[in-house]
N, CA, C and O atoms as a GROMACS GRO file, in nm:
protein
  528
    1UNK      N    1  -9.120  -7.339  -5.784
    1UNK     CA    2  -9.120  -7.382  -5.922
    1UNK      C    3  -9.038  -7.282  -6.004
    1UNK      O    4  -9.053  -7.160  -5.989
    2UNK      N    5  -8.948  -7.338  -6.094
    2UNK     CA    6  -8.853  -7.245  -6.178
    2UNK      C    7  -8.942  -7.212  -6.316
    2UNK      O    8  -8.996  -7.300  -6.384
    3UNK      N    9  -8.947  -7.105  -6.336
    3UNK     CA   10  -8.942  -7.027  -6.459
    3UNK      C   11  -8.870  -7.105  -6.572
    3UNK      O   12  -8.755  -7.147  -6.564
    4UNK      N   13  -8.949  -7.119  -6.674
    4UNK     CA   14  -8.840  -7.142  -6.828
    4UNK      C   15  -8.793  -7.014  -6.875
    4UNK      O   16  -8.841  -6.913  -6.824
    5UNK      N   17  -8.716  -7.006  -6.956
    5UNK     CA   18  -8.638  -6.926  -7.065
    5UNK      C   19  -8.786  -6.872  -7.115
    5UNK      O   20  -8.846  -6.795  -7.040
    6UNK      N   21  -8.824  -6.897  -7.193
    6UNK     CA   22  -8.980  -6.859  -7.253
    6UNK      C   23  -9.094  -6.798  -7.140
    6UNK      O   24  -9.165  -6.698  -7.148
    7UNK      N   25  -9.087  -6.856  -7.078
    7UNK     CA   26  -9.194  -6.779  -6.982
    7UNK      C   27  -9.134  -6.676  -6.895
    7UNK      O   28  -9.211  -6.612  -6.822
    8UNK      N   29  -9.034  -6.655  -6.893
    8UNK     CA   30  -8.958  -6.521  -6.798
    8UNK      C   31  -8.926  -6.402  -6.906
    8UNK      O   32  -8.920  -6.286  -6.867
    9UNK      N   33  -8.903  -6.442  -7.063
    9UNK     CA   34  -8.931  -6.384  -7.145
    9UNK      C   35  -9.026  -6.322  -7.175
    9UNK      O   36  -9.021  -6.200  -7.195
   10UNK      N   37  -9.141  -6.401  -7.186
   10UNK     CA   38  -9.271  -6.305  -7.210
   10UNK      C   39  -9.302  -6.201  -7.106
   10UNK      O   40  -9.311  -6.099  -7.173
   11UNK      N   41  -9.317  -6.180  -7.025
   11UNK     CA   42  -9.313  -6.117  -6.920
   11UNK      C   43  -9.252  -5.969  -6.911
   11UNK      O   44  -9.130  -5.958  -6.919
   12UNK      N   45  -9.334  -5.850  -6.893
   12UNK     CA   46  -9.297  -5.718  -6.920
   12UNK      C   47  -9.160  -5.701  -6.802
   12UNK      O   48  -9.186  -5.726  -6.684
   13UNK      N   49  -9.023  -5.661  -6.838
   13UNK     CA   50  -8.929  -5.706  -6.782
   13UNK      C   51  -8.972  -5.534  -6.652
   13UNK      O   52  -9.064  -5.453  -6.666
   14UNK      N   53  -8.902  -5.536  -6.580
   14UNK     CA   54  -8.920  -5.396  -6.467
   14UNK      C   55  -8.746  -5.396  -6.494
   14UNK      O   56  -8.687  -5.478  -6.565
   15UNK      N   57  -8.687  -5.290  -6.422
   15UNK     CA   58  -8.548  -5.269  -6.390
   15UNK      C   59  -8.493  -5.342  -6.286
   15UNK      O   60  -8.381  -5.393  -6.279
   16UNK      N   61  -8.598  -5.342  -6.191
   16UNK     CA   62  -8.587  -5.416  -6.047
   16UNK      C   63  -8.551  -5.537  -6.096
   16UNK      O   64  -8.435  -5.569  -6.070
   17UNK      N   65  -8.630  -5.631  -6.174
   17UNK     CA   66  -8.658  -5.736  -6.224
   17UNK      C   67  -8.512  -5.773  -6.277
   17UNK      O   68  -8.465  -5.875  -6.225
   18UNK      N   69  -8.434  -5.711  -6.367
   18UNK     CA   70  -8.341  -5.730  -6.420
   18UNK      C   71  -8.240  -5.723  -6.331
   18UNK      O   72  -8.172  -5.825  -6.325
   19UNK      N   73  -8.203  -5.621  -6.249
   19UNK     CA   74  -8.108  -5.660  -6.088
   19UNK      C   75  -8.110  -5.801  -6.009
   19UNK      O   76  -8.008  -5.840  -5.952
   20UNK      N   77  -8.231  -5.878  -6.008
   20UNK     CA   78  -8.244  -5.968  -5.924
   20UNK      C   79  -8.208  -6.061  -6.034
   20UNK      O   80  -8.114  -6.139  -6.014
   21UNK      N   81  -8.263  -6.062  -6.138
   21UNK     CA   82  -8.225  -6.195  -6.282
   21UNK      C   83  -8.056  -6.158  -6.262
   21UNK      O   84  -8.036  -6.254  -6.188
   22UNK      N   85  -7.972  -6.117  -6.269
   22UNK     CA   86  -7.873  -6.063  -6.302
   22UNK      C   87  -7.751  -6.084  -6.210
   22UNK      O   88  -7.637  -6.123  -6.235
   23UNK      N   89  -7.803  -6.052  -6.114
   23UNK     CA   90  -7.730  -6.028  -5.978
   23UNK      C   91  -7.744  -6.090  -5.850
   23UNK      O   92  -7.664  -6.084  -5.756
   24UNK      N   93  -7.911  -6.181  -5.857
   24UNK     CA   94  -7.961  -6.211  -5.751
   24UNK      C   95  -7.985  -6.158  -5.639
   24UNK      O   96  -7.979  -6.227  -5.538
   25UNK      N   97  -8.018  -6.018  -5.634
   25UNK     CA   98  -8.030  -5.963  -5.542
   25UNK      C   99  -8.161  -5.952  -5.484
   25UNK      O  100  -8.249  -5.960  -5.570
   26UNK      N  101  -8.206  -5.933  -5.353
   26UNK     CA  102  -8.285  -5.966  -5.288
   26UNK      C  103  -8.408  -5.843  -5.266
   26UNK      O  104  -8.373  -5.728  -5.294
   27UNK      N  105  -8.512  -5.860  -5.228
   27UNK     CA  106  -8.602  -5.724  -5.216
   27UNK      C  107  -8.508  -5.614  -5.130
   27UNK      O  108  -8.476  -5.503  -5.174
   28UNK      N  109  -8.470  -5.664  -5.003
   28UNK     CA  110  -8.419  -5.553  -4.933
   28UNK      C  111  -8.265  -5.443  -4.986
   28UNK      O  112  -8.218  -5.336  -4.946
   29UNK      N  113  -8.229  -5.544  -5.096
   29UNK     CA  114  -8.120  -5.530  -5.178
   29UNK      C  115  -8.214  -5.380  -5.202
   29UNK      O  116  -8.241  -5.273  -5.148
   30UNK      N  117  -8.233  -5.445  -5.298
   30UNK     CA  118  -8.322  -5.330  -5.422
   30UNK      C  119  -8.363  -5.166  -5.349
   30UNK      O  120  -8.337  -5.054  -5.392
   31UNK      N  121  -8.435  -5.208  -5.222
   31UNK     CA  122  -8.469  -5.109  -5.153
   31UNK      C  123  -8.395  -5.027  -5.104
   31UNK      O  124  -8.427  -4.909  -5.088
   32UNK      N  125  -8.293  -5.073  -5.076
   32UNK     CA  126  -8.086  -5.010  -5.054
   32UNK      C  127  -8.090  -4.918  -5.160
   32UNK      O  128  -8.095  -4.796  -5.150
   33UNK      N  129  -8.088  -4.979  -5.253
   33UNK     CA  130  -8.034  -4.930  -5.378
   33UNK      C  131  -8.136  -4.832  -5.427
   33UNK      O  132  -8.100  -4.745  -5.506
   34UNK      N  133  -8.276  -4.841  -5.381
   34UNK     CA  134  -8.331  -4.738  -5.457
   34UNK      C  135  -8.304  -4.620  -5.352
   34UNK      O  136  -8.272  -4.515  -5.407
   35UNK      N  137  -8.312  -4.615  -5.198
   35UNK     CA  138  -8.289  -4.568  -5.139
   35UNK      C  139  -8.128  -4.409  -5.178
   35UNK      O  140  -8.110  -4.287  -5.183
   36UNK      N  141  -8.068  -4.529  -5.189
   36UNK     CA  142  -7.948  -4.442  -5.221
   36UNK      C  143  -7.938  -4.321  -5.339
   36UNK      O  144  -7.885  -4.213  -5.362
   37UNK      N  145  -8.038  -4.432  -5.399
   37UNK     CA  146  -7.989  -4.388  -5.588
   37UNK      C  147  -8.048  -4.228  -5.568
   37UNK      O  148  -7.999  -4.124  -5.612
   38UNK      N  149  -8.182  -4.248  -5.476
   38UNK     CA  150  -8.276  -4.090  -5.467
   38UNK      C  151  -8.226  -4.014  -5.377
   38UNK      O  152  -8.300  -3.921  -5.345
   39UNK      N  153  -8.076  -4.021  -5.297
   39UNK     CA  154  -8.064  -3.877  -5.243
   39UNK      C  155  -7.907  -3.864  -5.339
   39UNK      O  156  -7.850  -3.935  -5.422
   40UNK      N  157  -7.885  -3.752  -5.284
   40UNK     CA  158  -7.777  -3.661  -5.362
   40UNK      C  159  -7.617  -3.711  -5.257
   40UNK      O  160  -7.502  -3.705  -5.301
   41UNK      N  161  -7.652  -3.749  -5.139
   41UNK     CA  162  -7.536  -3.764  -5.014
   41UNK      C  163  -7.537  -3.911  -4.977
   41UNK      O  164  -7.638  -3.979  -4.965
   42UNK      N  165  -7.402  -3.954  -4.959
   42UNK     CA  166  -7.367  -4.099  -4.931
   42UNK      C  167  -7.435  -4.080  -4.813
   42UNK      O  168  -7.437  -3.973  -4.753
   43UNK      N  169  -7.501  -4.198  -4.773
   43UNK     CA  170  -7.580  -4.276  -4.645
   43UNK      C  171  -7.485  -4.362  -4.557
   43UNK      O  172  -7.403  -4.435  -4.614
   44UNK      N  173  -7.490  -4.357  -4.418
   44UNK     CA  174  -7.439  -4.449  -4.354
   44UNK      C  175  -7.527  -4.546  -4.341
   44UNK      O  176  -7.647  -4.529  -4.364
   45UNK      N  177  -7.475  -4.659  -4.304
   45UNK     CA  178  -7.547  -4.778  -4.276
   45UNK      C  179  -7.656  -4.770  -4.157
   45UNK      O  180  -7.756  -4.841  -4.158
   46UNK      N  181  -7.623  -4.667  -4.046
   46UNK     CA  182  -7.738  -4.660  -3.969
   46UNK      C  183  -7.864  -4.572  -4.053
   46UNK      O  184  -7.983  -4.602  -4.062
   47UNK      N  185  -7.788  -4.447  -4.114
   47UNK     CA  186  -7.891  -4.363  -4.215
   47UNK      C  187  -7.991  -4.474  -4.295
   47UNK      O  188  -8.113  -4.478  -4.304
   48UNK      N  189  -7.886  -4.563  -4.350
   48UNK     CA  190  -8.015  -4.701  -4.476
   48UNK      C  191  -8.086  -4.744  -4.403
   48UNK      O  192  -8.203  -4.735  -4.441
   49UNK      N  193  -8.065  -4.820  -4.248
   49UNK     CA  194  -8.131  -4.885  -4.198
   49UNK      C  195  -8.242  -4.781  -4.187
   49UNK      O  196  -8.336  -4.811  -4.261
   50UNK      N  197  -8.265  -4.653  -4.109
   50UNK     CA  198  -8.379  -4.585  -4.059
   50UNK      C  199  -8.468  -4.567  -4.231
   50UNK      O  200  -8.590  -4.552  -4.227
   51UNK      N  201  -8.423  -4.569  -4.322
   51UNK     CA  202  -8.496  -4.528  -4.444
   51UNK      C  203  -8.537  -4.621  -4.447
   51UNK      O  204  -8.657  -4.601  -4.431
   52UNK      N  205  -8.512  -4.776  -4.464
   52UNK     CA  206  -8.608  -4.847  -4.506
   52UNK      C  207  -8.651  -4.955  -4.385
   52UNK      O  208  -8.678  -5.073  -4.406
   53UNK      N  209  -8.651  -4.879  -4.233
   53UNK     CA  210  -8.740  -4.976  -4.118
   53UNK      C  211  -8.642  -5.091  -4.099
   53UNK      O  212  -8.698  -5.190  -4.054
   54UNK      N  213  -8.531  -5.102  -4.118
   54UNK     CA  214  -8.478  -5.242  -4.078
   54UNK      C  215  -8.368  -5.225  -3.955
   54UNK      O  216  -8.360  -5.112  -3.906
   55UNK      N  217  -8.280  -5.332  -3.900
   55UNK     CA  218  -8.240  -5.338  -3.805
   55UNK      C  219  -8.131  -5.315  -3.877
   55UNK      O  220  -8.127  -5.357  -3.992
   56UNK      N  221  -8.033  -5.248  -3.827
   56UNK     CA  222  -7.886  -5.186  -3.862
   56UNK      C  223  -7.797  -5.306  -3.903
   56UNK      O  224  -7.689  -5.285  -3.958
   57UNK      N  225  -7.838  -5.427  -3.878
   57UNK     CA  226  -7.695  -5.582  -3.895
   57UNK      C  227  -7.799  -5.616  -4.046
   57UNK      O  228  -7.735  -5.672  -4.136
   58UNK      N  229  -7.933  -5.590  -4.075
   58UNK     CA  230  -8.018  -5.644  -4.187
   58UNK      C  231  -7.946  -5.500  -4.273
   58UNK      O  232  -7.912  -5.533  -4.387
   59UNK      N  233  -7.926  -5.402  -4.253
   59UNK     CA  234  -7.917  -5.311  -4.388
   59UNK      C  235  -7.773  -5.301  -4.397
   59UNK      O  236  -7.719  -5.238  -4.488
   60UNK      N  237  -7.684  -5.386  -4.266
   60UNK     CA  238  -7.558  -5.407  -4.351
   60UNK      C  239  -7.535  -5.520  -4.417
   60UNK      O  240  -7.428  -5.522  -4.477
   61UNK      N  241  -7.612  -5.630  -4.426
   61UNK     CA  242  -7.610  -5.719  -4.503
   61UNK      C  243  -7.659  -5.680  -4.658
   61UNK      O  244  -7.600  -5.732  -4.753
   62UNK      N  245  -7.744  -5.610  -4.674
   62UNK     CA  246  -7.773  -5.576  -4.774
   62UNK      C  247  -7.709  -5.464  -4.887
   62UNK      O  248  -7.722  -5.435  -5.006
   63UNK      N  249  -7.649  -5.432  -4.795
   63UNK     CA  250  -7.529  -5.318  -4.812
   63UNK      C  251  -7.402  -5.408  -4.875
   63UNK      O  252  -7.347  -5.376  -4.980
   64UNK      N  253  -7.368  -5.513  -4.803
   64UNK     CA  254  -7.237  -5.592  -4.820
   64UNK      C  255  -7.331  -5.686  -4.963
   64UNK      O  256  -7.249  -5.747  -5.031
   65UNK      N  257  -7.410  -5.696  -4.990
   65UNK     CA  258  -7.453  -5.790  -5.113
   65UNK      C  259  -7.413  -5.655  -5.219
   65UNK      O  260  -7.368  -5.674  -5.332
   66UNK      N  261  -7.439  -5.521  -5.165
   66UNK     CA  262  -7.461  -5.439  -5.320
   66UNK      C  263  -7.309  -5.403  -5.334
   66UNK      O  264  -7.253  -5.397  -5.443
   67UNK      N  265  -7.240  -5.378  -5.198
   67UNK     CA  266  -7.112  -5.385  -5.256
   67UNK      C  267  -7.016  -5.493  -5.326
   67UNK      O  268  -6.917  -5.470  -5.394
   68UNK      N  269  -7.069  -5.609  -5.293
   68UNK     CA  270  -6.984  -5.724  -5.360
   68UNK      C  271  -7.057  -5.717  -5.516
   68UNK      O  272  -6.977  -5.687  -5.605
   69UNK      N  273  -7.184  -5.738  -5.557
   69UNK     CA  274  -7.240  -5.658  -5.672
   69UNK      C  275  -7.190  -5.559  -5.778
   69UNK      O  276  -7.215  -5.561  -5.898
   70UNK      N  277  -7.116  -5.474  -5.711
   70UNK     CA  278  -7.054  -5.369  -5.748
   70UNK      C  279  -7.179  -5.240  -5.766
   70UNK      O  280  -7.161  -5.121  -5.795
   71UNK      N  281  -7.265  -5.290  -5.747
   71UNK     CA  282  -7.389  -5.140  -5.750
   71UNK      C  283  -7.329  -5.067  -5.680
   71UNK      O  284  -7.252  -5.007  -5.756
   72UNK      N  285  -7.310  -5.024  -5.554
   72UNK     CA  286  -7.263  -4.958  -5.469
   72UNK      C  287  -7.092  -4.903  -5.425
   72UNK      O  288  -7.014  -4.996  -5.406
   73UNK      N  289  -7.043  -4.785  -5.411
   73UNK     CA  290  -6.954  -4.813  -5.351
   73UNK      C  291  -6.930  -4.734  -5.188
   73UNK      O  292  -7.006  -4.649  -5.144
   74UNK      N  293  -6.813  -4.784  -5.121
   74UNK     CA  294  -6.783  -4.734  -5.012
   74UNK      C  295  -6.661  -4.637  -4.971
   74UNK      O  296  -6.549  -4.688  -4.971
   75UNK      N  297  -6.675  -4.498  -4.934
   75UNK     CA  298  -6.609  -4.444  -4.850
   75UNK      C  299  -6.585  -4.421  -4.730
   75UNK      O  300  -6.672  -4.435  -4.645
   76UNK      N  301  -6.458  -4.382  -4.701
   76UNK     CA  302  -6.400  -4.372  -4.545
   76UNK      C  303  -6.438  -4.229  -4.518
   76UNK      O  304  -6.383  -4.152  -4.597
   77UNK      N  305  -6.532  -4.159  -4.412
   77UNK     CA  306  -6.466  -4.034  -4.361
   77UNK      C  307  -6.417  -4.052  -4.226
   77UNK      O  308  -6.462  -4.118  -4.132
   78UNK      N  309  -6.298  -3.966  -4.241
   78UNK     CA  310  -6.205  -3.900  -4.135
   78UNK      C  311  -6.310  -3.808  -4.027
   78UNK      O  312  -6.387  -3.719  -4.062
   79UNK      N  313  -6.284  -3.864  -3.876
   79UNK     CA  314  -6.317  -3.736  -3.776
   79UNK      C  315  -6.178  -3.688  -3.778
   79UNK      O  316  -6.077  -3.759  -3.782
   80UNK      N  317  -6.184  -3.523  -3.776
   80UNK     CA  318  -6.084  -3.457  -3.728
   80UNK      C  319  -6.001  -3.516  -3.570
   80UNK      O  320  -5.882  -3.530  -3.539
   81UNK      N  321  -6.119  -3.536  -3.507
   81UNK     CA  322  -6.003  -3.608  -3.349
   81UNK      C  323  -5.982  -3.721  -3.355
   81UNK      O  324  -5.961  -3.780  -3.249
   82UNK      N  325  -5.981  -3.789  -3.474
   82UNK     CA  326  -5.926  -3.901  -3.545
   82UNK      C  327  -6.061  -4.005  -3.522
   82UNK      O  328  -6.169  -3.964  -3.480
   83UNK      N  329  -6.033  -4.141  -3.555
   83UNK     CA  330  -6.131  -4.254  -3.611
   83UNK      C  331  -6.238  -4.184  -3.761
   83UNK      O  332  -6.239  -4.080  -3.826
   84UNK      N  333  -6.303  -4.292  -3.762
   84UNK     CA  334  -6.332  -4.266  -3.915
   84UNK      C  335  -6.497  -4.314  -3.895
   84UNK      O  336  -6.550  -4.332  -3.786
   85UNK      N  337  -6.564  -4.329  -4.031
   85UNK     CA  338  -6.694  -4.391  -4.039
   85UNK      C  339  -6.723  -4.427  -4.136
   85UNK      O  340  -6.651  -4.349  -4.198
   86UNK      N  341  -6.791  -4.508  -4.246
   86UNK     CA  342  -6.814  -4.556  -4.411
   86UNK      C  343  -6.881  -4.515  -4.466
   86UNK      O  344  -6.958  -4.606  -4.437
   87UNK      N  345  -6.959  -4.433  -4.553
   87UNK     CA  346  -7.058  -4.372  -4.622
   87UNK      C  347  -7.078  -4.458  -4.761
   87UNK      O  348  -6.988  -4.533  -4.800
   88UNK      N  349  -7.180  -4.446  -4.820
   88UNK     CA  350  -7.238  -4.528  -4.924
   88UNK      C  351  -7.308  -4.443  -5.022
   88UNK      O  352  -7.370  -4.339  -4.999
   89UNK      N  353  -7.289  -4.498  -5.125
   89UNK     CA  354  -7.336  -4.434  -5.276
   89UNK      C  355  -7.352  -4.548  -5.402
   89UNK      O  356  -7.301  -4.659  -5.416
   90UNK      N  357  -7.425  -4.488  -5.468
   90UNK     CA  358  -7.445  -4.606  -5.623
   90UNK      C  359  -7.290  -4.560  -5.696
   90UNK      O  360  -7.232  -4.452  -5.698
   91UNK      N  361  -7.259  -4.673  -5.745
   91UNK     CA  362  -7.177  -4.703  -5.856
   91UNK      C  363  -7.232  -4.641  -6.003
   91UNK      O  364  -7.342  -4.682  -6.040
   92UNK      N  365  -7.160  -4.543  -6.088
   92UNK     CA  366  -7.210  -4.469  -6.170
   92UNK      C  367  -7.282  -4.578  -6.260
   92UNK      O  368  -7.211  -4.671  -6.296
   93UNK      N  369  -7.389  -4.578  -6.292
   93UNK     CA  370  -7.499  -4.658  -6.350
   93UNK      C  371  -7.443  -4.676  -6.514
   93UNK      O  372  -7.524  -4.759  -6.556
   94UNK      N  373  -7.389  -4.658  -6.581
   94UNK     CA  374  -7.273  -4.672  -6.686
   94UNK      C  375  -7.169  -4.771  -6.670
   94UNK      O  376  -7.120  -4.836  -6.762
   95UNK      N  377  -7.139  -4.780  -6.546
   95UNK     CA  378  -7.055  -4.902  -6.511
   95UNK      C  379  -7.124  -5.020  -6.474
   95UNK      O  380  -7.086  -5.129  -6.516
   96UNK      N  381  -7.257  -5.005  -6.373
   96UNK     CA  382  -7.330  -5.108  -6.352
   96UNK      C  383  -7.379  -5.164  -6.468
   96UNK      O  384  -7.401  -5.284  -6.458
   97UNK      N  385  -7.417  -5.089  -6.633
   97UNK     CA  386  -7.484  -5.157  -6.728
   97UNK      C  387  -7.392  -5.204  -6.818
   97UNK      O  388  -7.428  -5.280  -6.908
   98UNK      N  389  -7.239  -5.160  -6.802
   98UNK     CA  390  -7.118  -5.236  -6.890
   98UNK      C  391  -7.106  -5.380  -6.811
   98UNK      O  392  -7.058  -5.477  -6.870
   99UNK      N  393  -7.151  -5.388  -6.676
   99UNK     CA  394  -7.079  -5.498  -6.638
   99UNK      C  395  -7.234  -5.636  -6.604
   99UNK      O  396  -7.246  -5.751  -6.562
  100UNK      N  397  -7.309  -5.540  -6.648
  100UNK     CA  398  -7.443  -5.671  -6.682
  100UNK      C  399  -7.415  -5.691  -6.823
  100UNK      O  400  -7.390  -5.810  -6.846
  101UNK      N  401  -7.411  -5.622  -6.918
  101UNK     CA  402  -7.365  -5.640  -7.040
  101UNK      C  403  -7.263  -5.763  -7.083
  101UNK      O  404  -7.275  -5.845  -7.175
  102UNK      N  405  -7.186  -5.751  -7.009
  102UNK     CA  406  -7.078  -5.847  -6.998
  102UNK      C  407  -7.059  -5.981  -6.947
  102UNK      O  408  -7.001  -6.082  -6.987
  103UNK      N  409  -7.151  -5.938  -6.811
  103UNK     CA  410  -7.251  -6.077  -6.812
  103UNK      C  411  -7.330  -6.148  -6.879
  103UNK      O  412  -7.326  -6.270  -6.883
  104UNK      N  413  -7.424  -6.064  -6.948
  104UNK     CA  414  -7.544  -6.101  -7.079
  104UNK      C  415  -7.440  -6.141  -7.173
  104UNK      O  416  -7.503  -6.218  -7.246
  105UNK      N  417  -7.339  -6.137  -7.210
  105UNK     CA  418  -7.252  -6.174  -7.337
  105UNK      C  419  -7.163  -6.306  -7.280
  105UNK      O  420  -7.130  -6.402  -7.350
  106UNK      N  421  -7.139  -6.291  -7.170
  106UNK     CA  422  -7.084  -6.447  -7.150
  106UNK      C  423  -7.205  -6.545  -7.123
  106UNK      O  424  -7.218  -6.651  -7.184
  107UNK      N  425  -7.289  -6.502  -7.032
  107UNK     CA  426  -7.359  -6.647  -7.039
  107UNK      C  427  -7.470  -6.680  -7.182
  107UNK      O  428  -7.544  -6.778  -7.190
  108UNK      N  429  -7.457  -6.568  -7.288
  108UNK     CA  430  -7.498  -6.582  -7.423
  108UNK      C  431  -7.377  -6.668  -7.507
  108UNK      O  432  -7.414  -6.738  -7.602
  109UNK      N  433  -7.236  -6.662  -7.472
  109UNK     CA  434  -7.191  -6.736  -7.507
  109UNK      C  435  -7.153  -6.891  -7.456
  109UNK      O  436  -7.074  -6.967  -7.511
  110UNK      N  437  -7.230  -6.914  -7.339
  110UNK     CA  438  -7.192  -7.010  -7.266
  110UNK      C  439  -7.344  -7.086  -7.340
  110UNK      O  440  -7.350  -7.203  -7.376
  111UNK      N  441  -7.458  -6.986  -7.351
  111UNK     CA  442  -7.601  -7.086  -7.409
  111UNK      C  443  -7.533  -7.113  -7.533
  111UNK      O  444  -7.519  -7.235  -7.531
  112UNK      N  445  -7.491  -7.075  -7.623
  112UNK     CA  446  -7.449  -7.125  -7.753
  112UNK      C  447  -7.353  -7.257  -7.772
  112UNK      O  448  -7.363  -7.356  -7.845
  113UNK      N  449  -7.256  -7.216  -7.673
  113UNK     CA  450  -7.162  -7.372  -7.673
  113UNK      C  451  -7.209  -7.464  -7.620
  113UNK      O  452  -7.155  -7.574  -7.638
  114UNK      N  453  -7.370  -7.450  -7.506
  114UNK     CA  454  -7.439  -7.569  -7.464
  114UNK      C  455  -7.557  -7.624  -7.580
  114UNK      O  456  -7.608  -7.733  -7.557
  115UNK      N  457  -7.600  -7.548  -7.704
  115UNK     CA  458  -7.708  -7.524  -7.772
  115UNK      C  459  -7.596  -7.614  -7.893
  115UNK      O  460  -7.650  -7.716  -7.937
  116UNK      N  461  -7.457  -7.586  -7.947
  116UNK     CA  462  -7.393  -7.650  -8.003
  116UNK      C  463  -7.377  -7.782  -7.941
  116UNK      O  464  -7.417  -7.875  -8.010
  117UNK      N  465  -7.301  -7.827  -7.769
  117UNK     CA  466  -7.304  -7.956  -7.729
  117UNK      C  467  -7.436  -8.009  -7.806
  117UNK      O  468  -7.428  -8.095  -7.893
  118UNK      N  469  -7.553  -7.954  -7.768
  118UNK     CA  470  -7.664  -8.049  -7.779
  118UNK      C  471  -7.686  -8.096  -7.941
  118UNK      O  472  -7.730  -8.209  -7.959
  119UNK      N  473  -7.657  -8.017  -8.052
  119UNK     CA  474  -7.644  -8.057  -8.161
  119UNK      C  475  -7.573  -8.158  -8.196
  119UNK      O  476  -7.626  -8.245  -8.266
  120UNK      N  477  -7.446  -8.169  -8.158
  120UNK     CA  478  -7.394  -8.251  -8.152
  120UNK      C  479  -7.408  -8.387  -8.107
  120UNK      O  480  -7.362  -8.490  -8.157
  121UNK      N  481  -7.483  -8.370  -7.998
  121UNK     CA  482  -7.506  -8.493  -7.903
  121UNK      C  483  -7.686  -8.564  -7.992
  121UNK      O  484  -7.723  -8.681  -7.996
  122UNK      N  485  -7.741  -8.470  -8.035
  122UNK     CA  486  -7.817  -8.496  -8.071
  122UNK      C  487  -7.853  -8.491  -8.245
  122UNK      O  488  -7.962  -8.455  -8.289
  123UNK      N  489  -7.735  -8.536  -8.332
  123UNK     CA  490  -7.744  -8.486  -8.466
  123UNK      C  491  -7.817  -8.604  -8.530
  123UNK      O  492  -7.802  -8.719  -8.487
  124UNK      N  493  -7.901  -8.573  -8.640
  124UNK     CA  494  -7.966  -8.660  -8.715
  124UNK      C  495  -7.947  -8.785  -8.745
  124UNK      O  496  -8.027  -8.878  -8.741
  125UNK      N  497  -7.790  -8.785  -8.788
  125UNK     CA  498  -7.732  -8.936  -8.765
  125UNK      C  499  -7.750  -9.020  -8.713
  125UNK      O  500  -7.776  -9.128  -8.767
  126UNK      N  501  -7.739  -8.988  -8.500
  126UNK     CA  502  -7.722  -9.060  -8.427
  126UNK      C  503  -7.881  -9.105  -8.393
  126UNK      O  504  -7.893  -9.202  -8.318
  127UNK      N  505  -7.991  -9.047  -8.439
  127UNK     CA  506  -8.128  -9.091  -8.400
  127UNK      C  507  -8.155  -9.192  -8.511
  127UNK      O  508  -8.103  -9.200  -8.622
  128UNK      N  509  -8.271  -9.283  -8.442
  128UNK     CA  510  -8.324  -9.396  -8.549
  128UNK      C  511  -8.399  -9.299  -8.653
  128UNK      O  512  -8.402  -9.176  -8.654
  129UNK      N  513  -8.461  -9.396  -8.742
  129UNK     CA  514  -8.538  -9.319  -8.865
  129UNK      C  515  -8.690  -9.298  -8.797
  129UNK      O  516  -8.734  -9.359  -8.699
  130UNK      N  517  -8.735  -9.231  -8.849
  130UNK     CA  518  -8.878  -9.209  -8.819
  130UNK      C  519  -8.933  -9.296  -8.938
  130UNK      O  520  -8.891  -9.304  -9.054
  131UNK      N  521  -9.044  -9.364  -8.872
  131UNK     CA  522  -9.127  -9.454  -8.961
  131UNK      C  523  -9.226  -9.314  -9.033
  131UNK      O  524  -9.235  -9.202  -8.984
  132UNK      N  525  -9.284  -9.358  -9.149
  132UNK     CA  526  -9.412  -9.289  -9.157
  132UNK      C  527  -9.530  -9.338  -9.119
  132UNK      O  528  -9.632  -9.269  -9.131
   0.00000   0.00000   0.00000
């Protein structure tokens, strides 16, 4: 059952809460992300998996949602006897809240031009009279 506008409103919002409204991101998402956000050193994907109990192909999926997201980003390190490996980190949280922002402002302008259609479609004119 879907939530209205009004009833997801009332509702004491969490941060978590606003990632998933926002972004659609998933519990194991979140757990990525909190994961990361609390150490100081990019994580490899086997490192996320052992932090939060999952199978190494589940915490790169969740990994590939936060990077398409943009929460997250990815580096290359270099072995010295060459090949490489990916390390992971949050996206400076200043950029993550300019670009929900920006979201919150388009689909605020997308409710207004649907809130105008409906005026339109529905203006006093076009309804019968109300009897008393």
């Amino acid at each position: 059952m879907t939530e209205s506008m009004s009833e997801y409103l009332s509702r004491d919002m969490q941060c978590e809460g606003l990632l998933e409204c926002m972004h659609g991101l998933k519990t194991l998402d979140k757990e990525v992300f909190k994961e990361l956000t609390s150490t100081d050193d990019p994580l490899t994907v086997d490192e996320i998996a052992d932090r939060v109990d999952r199978e190494r192909s589940t915490a790169y999926r969740a990994v590939q949602r936060l990077l398409s997201a943009g929460f997250i980003t990815k580096e290359q390190v270099n072995y010295d006897q060459g090949g490489y490996y990916h390390v992971y980190k949050p996206t400076d949280p200043d950029a993550i809240a300019e670009d929900m922002q920006r979201l919150l402002n388009d689909w605020y302008a997308k409710m207004g031009q649907l809130i105008s259609e409906f005026r339109t479609k529905y203006d006093d004119e076009d309804l019968p009279p109300v009897e008393p």
